[in-house]
LOMIVO-712909 format. One line per 4 residues: number of its first residue (from 1); their letters; for each residue x, y, z of C-alpha. Coordinates in steps of 0.2 Angstrom, whole numbers, plus 5000, padded with zeros to 4 digits. Layout:
! LOMIVO-712909
NUM> a> X,Y,Z; ... $
//
This chain:
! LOMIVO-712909
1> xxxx> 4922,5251,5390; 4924,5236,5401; 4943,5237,5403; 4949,5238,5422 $
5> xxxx> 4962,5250,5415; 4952,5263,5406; 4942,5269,5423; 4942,5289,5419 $
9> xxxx> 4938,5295,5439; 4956,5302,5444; 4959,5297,5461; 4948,5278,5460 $
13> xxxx> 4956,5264,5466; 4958,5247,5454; 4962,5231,5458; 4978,5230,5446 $
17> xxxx> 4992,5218,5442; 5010,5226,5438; 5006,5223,5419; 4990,5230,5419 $
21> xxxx> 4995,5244,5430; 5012,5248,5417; 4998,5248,5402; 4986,5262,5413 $
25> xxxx> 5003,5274,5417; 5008,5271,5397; 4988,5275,5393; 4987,5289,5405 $
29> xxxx> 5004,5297,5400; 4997,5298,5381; 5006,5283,5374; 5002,5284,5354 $
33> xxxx> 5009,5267,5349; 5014,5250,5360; 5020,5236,5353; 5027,5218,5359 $
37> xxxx> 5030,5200,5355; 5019,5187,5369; 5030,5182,5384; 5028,5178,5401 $
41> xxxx> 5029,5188,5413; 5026,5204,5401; 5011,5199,5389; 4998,5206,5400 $
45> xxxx> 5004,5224,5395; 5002,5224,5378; 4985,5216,5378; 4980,5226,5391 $
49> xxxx> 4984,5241,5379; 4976,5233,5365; 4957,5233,5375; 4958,5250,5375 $
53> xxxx> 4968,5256,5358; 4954,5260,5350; 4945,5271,5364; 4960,5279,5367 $
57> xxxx> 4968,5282,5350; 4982,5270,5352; 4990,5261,5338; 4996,5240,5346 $
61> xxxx> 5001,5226,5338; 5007,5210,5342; 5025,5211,5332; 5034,5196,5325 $
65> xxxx> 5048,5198,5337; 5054,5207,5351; 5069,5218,5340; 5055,5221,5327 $
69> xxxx> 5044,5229,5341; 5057,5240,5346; 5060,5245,5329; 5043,5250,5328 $
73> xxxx> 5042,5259,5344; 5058,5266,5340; 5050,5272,5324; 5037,5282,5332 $
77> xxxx> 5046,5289,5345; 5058,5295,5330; 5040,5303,5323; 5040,5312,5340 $
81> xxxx> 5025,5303,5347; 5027,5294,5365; 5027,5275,5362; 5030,5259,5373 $
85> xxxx> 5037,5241,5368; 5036,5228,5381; 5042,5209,5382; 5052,5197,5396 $
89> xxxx> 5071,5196,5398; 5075,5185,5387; 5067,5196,5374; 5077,5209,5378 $
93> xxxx> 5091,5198,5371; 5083,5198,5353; 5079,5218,5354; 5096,5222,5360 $
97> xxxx> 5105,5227,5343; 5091,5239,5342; 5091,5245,5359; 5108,5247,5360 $
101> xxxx> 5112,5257,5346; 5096,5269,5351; 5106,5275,5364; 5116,5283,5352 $
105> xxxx> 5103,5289,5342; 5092,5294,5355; 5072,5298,5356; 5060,5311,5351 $
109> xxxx> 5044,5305,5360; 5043,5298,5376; 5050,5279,5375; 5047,5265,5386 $
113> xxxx> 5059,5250,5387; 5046,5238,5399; 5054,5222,5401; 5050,5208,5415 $
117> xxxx> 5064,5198,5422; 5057,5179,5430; 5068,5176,5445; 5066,5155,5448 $
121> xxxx> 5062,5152,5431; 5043,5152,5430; 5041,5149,5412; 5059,5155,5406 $
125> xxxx> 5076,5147,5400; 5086,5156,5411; 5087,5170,5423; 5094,5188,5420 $
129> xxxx> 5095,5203,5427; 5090,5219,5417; 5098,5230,5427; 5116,5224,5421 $
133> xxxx> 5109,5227,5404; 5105,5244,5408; 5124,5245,5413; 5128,5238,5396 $
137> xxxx> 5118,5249,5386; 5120,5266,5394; 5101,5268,5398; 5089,5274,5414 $
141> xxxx> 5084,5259,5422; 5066,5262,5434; 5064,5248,5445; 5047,5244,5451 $
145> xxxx> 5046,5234,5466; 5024,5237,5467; 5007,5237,5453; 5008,5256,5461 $
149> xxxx> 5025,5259,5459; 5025,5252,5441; 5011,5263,5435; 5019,5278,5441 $
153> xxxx> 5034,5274,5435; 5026,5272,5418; 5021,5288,5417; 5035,5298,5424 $
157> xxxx> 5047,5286,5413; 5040,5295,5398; 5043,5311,5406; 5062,5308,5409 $
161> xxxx> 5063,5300,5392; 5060,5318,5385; 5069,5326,5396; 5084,5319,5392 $
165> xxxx> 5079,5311,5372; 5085,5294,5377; 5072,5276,5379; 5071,5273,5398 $
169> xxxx> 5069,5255,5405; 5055,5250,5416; 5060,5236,5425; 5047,5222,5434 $
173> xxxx> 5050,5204,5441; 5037,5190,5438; 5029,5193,5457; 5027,5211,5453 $
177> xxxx> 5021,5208,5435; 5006,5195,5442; 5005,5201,5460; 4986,5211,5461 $
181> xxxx> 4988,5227,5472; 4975,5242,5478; 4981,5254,5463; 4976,5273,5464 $
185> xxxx> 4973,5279,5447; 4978,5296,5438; 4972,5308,5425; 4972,5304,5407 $
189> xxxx> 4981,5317,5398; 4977,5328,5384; 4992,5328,5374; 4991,5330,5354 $
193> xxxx> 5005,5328,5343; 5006,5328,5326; 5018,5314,5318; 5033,5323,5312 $
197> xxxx> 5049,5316,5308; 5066,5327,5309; 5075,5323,5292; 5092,5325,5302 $
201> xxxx> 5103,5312,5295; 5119,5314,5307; 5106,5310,5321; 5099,5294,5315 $
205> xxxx> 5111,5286,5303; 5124,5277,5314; 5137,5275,5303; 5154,5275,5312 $
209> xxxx> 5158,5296,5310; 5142,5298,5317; 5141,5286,5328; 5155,5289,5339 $
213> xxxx> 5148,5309,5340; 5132,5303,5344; 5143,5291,5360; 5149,5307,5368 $
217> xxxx> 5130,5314,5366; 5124,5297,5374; 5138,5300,5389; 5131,5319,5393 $
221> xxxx> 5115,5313,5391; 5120,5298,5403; 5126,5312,5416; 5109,5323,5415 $
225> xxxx> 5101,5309,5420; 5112,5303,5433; 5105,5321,5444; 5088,5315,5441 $
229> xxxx> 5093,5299,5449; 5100,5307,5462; 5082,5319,5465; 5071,5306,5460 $
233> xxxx> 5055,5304,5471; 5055,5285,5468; 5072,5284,5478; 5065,5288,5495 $
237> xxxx> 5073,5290,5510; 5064,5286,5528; 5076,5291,5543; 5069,5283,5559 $
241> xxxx> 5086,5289,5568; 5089,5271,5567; 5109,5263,5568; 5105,5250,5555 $
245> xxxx> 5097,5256,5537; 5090,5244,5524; 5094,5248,5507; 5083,5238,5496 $
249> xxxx> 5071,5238,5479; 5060,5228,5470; 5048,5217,5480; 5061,5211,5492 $
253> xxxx> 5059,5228,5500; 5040,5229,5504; 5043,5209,5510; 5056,5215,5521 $
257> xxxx> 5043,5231,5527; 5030,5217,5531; 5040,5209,5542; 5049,5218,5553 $
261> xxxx> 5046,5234,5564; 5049,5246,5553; 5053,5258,5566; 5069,5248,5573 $
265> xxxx> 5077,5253,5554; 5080,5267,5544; 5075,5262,5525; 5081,5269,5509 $
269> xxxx> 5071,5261,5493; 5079,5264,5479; 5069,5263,5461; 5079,5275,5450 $
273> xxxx> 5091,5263,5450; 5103,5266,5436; 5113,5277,5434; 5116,5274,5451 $
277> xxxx> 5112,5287,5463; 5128,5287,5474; 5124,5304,5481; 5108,5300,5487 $
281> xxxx> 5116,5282,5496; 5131,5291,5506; 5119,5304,5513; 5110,5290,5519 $
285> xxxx> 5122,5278,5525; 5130,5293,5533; 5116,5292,5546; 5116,5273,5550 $
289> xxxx> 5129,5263,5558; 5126,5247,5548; 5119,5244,5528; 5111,5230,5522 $
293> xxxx> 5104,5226,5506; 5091,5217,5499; 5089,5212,5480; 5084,5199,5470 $
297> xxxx> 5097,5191,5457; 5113,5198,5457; 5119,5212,5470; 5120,5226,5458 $
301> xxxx> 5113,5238,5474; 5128,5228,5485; 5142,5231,5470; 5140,5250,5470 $
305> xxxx> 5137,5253,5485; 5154,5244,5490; 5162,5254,5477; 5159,5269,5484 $
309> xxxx> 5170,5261,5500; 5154,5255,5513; 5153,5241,5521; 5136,5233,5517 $
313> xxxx> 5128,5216,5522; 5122,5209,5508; 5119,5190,5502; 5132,5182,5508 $
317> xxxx> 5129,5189,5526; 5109,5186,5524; 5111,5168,5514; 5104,5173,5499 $
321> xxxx> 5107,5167,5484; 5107,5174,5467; 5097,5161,5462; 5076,5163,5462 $
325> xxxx> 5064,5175,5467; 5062,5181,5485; 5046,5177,5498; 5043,5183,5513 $
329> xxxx> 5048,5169,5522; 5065,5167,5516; 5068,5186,5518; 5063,5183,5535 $
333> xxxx> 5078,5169,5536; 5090,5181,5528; 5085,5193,5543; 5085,5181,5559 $
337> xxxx> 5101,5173,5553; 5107,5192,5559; 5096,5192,5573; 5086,5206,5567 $
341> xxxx> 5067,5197,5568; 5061,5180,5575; 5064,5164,5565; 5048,5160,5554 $
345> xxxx> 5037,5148,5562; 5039,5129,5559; 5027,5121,5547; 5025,5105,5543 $
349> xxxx> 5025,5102,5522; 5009,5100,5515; 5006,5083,5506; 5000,5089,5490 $
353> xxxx> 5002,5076,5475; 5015,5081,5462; 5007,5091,5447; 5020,5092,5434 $
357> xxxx> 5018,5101,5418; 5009,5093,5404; 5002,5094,5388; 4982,5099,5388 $
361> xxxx> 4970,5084,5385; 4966,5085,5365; 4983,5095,5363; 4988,5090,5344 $
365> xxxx> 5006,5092,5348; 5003,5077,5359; 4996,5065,5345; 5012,5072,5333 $
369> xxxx> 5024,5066,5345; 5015,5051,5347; 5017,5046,5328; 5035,5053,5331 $
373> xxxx> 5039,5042,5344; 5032,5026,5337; 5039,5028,5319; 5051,5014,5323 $
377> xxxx> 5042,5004,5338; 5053,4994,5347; 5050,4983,5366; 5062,4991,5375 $
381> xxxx> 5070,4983,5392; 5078,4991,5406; 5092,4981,5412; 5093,4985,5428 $
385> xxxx> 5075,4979,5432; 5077,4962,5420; 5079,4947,5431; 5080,4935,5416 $
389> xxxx> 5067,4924,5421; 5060,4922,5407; 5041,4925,5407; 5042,4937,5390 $
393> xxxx> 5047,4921,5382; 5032,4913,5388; 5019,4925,5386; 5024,4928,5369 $
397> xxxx> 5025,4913,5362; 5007,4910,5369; 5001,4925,5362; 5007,4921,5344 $
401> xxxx> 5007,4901,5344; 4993,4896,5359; 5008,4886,5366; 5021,4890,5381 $
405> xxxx> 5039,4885,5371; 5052,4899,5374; 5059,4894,5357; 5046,4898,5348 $
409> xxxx> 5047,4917,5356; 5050,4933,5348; 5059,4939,5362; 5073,4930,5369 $
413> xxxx> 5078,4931,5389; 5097,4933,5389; 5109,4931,5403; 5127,4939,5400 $
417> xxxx> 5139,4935,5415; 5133,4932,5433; 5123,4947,5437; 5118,4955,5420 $
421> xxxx> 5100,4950,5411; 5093,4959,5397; 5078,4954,5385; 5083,4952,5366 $
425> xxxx> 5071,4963,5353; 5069,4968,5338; 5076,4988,5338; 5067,4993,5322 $
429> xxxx> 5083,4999,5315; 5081,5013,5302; 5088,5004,5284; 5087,4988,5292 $
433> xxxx> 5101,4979,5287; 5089,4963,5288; 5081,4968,5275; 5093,4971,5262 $
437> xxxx> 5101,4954,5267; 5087,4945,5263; 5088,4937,5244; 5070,4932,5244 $
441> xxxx> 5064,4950,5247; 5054,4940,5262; 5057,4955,5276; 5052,4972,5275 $
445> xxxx> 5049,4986,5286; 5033,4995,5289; 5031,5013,5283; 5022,5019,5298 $
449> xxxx> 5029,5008,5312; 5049,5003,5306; 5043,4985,5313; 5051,4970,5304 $
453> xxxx> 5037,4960,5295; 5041,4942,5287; 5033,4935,5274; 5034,4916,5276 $
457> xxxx> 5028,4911,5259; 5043,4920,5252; 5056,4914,5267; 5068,4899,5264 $
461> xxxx> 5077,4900,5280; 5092,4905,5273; 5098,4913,5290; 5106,4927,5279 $
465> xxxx> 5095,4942,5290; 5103,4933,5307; 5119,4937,5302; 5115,4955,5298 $
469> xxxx> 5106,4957,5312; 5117,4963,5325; 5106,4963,5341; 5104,4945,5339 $
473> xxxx> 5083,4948,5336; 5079,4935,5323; 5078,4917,5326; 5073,4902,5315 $
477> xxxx> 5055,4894,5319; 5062,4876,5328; 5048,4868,5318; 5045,4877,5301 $
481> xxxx> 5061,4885,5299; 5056,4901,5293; 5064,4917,5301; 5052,4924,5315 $
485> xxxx> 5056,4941,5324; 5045,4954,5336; 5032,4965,5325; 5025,4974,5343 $
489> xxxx> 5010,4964,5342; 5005,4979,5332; 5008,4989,5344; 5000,4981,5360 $
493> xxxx> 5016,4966,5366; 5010,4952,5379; 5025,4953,5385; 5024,4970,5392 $
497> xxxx> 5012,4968,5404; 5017,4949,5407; 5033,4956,5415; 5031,4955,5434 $
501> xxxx> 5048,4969,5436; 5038,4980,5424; 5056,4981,5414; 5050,4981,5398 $
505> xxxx> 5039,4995,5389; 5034,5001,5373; 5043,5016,5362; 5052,5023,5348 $
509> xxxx> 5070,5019,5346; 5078,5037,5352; 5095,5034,5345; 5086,5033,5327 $
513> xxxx> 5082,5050,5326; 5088,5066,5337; 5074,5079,5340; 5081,5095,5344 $
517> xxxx> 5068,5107,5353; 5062,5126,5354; 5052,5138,5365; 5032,5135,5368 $
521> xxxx> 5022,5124,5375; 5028,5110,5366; 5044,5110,5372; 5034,5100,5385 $
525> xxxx> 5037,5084,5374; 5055,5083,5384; 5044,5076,5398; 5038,5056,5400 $
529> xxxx> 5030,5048,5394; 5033,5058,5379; 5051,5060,5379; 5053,5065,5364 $
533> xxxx> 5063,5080,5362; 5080,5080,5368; 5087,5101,5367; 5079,5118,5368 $
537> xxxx> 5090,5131,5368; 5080,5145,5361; 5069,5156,5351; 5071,5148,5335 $
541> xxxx> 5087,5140,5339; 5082,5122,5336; 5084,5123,5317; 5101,5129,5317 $
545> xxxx> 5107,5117,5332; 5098,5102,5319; 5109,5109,5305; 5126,5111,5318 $
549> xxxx> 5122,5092,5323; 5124,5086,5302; 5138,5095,5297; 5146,5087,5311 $
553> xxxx> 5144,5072,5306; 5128,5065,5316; 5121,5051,5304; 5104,5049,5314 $
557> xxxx> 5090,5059,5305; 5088,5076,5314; 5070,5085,5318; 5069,5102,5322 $
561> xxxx> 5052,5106,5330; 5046,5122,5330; 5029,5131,5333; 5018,5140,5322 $
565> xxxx> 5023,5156,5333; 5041,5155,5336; 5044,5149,5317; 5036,5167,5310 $
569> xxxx> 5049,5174,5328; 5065,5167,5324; 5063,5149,5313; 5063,5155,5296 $
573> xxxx> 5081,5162,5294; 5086,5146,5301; 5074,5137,5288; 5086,5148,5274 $
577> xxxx> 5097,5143,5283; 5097,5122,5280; 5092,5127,5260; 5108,5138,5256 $
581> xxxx> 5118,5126,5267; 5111,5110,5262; 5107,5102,5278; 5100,5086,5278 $
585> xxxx> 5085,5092,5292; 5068,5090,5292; 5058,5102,5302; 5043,5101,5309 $
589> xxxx> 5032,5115,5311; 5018,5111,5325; 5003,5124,5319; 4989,5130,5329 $
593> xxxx> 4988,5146,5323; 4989,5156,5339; 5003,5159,5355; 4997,5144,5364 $
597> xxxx> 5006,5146,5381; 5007,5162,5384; 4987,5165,5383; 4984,5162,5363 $
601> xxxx> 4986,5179,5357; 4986,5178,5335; 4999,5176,5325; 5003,5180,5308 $
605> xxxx> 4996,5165,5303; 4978,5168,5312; 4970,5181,5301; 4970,5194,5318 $
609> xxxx> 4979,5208,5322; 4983,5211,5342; 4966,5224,5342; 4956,5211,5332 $
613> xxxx> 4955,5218,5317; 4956,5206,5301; 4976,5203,5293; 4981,5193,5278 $
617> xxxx> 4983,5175,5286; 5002,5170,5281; 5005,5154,5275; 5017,5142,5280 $
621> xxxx> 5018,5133,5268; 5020,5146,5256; 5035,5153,5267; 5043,5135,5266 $
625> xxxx> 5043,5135,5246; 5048,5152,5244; 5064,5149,5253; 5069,5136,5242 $
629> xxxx> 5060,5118,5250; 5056,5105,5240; 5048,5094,5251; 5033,5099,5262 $
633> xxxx> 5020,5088,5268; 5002,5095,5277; 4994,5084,5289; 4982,5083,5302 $
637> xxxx> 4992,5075,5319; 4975,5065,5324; 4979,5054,5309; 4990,5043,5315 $
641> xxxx> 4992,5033,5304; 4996,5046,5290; 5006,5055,5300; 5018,5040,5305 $
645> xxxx> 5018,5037,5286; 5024,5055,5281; 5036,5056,5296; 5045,5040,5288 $
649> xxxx> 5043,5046,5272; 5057,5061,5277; 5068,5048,5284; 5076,5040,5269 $
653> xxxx> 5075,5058,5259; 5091,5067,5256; 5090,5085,5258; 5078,5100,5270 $
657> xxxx> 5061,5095,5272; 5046,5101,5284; 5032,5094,5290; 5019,5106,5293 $
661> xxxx> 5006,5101,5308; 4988,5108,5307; 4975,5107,5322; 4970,5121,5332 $
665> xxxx> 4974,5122,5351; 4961,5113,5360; 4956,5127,5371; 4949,5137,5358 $
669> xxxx> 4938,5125,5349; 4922,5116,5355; 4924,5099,5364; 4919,5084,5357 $
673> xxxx> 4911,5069,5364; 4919,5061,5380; 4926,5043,5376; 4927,5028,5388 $
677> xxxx> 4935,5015,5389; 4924,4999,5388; 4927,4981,5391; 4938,4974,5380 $
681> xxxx> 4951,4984,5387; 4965,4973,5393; 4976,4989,5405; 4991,4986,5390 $
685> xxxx> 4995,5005,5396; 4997,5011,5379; 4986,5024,5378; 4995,5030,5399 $
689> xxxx> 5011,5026,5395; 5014,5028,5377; 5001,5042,5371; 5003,5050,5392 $
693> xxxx> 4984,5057,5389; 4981,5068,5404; 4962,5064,5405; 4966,5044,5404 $
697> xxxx> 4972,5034,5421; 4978,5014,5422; 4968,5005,5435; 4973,4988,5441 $
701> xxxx> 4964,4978,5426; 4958,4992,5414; 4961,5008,5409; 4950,5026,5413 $
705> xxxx> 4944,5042,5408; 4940,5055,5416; 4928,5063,5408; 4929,5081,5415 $
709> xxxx> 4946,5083,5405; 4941,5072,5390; 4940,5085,5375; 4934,5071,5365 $
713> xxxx> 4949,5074,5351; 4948,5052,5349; 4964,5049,5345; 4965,5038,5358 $
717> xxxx> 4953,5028,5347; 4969,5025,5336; 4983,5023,5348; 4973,5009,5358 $
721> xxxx> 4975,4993,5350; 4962,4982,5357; 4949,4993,5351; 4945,4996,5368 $
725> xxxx> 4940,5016,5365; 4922,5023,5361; 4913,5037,5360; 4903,5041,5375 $
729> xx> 4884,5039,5371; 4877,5048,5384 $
//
């Protein structure tokens, strides 16, 4: 075995992460089941469980959510085997019914609660703070500020969990969860225990007579474990004889360690940290003249301590917020601004280029945002850039009549008062009222674009279509008289690049459509040039807010997009949801088959199981009809064209519908050819600012791939609309 965490030598030394090192304490303590849903910063533990399961005897899955897995971990702890269920913060929000309620019932086997909080928001919604939770819920709390620290807190967690039958939480933060570390291993343990479950219903049925019992049993237990708080040896004291004492945990403790002379303090860490031991902080602050405390996110170590009537310097006093993570150098801030260490060195900030997060080059939630956007394609102006100098006129009257006569333009320079220009387009209005006005049936509107096309044969120049026009976009021809307006040049304007204040640009009209958001990669669609989705609130919420939005009152059409992942986590009651309640909602479900941004770990829908055995693939699809949808459309996001078609399809249908998205993430799939960009190119900057391809760049004159990104998925092929796109050859 290959694993870094299944090394047998007691007493060897591995170069672990927190993660990795919580998967070698549960493994060493004879965990028997481990479940979890994907979630950074916690994903790393169940995975790094499932390399092993099979060696070890371990049963781990991948669970469709983070409640579920503690159901199931809850379920074998019940059987009276040791069992560990891991996930980030905000999952602990999903699992909490369960959890909280387990604190009634209480365990058999050894459970593990081990959940990663993400000060500063690495990949997160919001920032919380577990420790609070543990309040809320009545249970241990272990808080481990080191990959050392969280292995053996792993291990002994288990250990307390028996002692007093309730789940104990592990608590890491994302720099301890990532951050590698020396770790010194243990022994693996020779534990058998044969599944057996205690038939005792007053124990585990919660219903209010037993439950209440089972509150004052939760409360002793509570105070059992307070004395192991108070005698734990992860609360350790160091007396240097010192008049100032630090009180700290997690990894704000070890950055204060690196910094200062640790001999000029006495130090208390504290990792049993709820209950609180108050014991154990009196004795100490007893010895020292002056406390202060350092914690990440909320001063949960400050508010007791205060409470038991010391004075403490906590974050006001050290200017720390409790917003972000802590680094050494602003720990060493918080202790010069008290005169207690040097002020860090100056330096000057490095001049890196912005890196922004993106979607992946070939990433097929790109190309369906793309078709998304451009469903009703529309020159947009930005007012504040316009100066009303008319060269859109121009140009596009030369690109469609080879003559420079601003009367014979598509677009129209307006002026309105003394300061304020705008240009006049087309806005592709969904149920164009152009169209219905027209008696000759001379206008309609593209399926896959929503641009207005005019059939001159059939127009008579009635002017009926300017009327219902209300942005003023249609004009008569000064010559043949027949109504003329913008049709985006299909989908490459003159006048875009013609503008020298670059205030025009190509894109969908947003106030069309609404595109409420969810949690995975492609809630990276909020940023340009996609700009697609407009909330993301989360796991699973998108489909319900879309539903909120219509019986409101919204009148736009309302997409829900959802991944493949989060839809089998938390979209399909909200899919019931729009069938029972008849919302008017179509959802879009981008499928790639795996948990794309949190290291592409299967789903249900992959075939897989988390120790790579084979599972019945769900379908999709199949969920979507058995809930009661009518409408459902498959397609494959790098046909444009198709896709732009279906998408405007569910415009004008009344009723919940889903489009389901199929293309594998790009990182698991061969690349394709390259393509370059050859000589008919024209740098329009459709296929920058429009399609935002990481692996394409806009020179002066011409657009250009790189090469080393290109995944060679071609749909820039379609989007580019001189034809200016081709296969590398070589």
């Amino acid at each position: 075995m290959t694993s870094k965490i299944a090394a047998d030598k007691s007493g060897s030394f591995a170069l672990l992460n927190g993660d990795e090192a919580v998967a070698r304490g549960a493994v060493e303590a004879t965990v028997k089941v481990a479940a979890s849903y994907p979630g950074t910063p916690a994903t790393e533990i169940l995975e790094s469980i499932a390399e092993v399961a099979k060696e070890f005897g371990i049963y781990a899955e991948w669970s469709i959510n983070e409640i579920v897995a503690a159901e199931v971990a809850a379920g074998a702890s019940m059987a009276g085997v040791r069992s560990i269920v891991s996930m980030k913060h905000v999952g602990l929000n999903v699992a909490a019914d369960a959890v909280m309620t387990l604190a009634y019932t209480g365990v058999e086997g050894g459970m593990v609660i081990a959940v990663c909080d993400d000060p500063a928001l690495h990949s997160s919604q919001n920032e919380q703070d577990t420790r609070y939770f543990a309040i809320h819920s009545k249970l241990p709390l272990l808080d481990a500020g080191s990959p050392q620290e969280a292995l053996e807190m792993a291990k002994e967690a288990f250990e307390i969990s028996e002692k007093i039958h309730l789940p104990i939480i592990l608590r890491l933060t994302t720099r301890v969860a990532h951050g590698k570390a020396r770790v010194k291993l243990g022994n693996f343990q020779k534990i058998n225990r044969r599944a057996d479950f205690d038939k005792n219903c007053s124990k585990w049925v919660m219903v209010p007579s037993n439950a209440i019992r089972q509150h004052r049993v939760l409360e002793s237990r509570l105070a059992e474990a307070k004395l192991l708080a108070e005698n734990s040896k992860f609360n350790i004291v160091e007396d240097n004889g010192c008049e100032i004492g630090v009180v700290g945990s997690g990894v704000g403790y070890f950055y204060a360690r690196s910094i200062l002379d640790t001999k000029k303090f006495s130090w208390l860490k504290l990792g049993f940290v709820h209950p609180f031991p108050a014991e154990t902080v009196k004795a100490f602050a007893f010895k020292v003249k002056k406390i202060i405390v350092l914690e990440e996110l909320r001063p949960y170590l400050e508010e007791n301590i205060q409470r038991l009537g010391l004075q403490v310097s906590g974050k006001s006093q050290l200017g720390l917020e409790e917003i972000g993570e802590f680094t050494p150098d602003n720990v060493r801030r918080a202790f010069a601004k008290l005169g207690l260490t040097t002020p860090a060195e100056k330096q000057e900030p490095l001049d890196l280029p912005p890196r922004p997060p993106a979607l992946c080059p070939g990433c097929p939630h790109r190309a369906f945002y793309y078709a998304l956007n451009m469903i009703n394609q529309s020159v947009n102006c930005d007012n504040e850039k316009c100066v009303g100098c008319d060269i859109c006129e121009y140009a596009c009257s030369f690109e469609k009549e080879k003559v420079f006569n601003p009367l014979k333009s598509r677009i129209r320079s307006a002026r309105i008062g003394q300061t304020f220009n705008t240009a006049v387009t087309c806005k592709a209005c969904l149920n164009a009222p152009c169209v219905t006005a027209c008696p000759e049936t001379a206008i309609t509107q593209s399926k896959e674009t929503g641009t207005i096309v005019v059939d001159e044969q059939k127009c008579k120049g009635c002017d009926w279509c300017i009327e219902a026009c209300k942005y003023g976009a249609i004009t008569l021809h000064p010559s043949r008289h027949k109504a003329i307006v913008c049709d985006t040049c299909g989908g490459a304007p003159k006048c875009i690049p013609a503008c020298p204040e670059g205030a025009l640009s190509l894109g969908g009209k947003s106030n069309d459509k609404i595109v409420t958001g969810d949690i995975g990669c492609y809630t990276l669609g909020v940023l340009p040039p996609i700009n697609a989705v407009q909330s993301c609130l989360c796991m699973g919420g998108g489909i319900s807010q879309a539903a909120g939005m219509i019986h409101a009152g919204i009148k736009e059409k309302v997409f829900a997009v959802i991944g493949d992942s989060t839809f089998f986590h938390a979209g399909i009651p909200g899919l019931l949801n729009i069938v029972y309640n008849k919302a008017n909602v179509c959802v879009i479900i981008l499928d790639n088959s795996v948990v794309a941004m949190t290291g592409h770990q299967p789903t249900p829908g992959s075939g897989k199981t988390a120790m790579g055995t084979d599972a019945k693939t769900i379908s999709i699809q199949d969920i979507a009809k058995s809930v009661g949808i009518d409408k459902i459309e498959v397609i494959d996001p790098f046909d444009i064209e198709t896709t732009t078609t279906k998408i405007r399809e569910t415009i004008n249908y009344q009723g919940p519908s889903v489009i389901i998205s199929q293309r594998p993430c790009p990182l698991l799939i061969e690349r394709g050819k390259p393509r370059e960009v050859q000589k008919e190119c024209n740098a329009c900057g459709i296929c920058v600012k429009n399609f935002g391809c990481p692996a394409i760049s806009l020179k002066t004159d011409h657009a250009e791939i790189d090469t080393t990104l290109c995944y060679g998925c071609g749909v820039c092929e379609n989007v580019c609309p001189c034809e200016a796109i081709g296969r590398r050859e070589k």
